[in-house]
N, C-alpha and C positions, 0 to 999 in steps of 0.2 A: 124261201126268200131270206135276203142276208137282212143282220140287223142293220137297220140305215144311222145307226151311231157308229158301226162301224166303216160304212161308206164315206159318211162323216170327216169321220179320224183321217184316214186316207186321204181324202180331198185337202180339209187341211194342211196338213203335214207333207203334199206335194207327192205325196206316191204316183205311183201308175198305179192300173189293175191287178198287174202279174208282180208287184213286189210287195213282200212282206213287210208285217210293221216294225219299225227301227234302221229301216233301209237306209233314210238318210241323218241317224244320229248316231254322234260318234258319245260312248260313256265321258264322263267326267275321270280322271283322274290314273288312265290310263285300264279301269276296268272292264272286262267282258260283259256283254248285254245282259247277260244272265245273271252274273255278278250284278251288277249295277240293279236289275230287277227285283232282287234277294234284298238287297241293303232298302233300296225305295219301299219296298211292301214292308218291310219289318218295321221301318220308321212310320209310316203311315198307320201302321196295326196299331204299334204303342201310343200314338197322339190320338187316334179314335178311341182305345179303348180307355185313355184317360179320359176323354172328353164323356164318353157317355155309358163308362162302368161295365161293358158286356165283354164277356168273357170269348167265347165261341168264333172265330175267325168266319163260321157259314152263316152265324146269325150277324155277323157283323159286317156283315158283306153285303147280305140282300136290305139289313135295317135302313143303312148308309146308300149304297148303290143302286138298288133296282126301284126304281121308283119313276112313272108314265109322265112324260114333258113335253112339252113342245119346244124344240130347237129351231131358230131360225138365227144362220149364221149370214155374213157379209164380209166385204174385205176389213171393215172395220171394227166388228163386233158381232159375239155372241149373245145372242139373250134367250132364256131359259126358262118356261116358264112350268110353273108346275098348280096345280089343284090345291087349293089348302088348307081345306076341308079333308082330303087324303095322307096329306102332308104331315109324320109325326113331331109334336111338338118336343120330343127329345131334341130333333136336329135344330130346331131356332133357338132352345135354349140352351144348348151348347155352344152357340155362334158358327154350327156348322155353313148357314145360310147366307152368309154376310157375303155382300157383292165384292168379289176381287180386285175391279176395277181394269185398268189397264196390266196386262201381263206382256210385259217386253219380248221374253221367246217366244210366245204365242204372237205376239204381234195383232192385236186385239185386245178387247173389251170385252170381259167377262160380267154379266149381268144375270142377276136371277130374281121371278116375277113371281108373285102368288094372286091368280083368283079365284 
């Protein structure tokens, strides 16, 4: 079974079935996907690991990232909700938690719940 964050993404972002992710984004600044993916991940590594001191790019992946939600998405809005009881209290006092609010590219409302 595929992961349905990825079905997700897809739906989102307007794909079909049969196109890959990035199908319809063109880089910033006249960069290749790859290029552009290279520079995003590296930026993202160094604001997480300032934010919450871990070294390890696989501990810092699954710490930040793998973590069981409930997504329920609209034309309007995302909202996210996650355990919080499960939930580690490194990521709220980093402010990793903090609602986004409206995201213009996304075109939606990013929101995230804890119970």
């Amino acid at each position: 079974m595929k992961d349905p964050l990825t079905l997700l993404l897809r739906q989102l972002s307007g794909r079909s079935p049969g196109e890959a992710p990035g199908a319809h984004f063109d880089p910033p600044e006249g960069l290749s996907m790859e290029a552009w993916l290279v520079e995003t991940e590296n930026h993202l590594r160094t604001r997480l690991e300032a934010a919450l001191g871990m070294i390890s790019a696989d501990s810092l992946r699954a710490f930040v990232f793998q973590h069981r939600a409930h997504v329920c998405a609209t034309a309007t809005r995302i909202d996210v909700t996650y355990s919080l009881s499960e939930h580690p209290i490194e990521l709220r006092l980093a402010g990793l938690d903090r609602d986004p609010g409206w995201i213009p590219a996304g075109g939606r409302i990013l929101a995230f719940h804890y119970e």
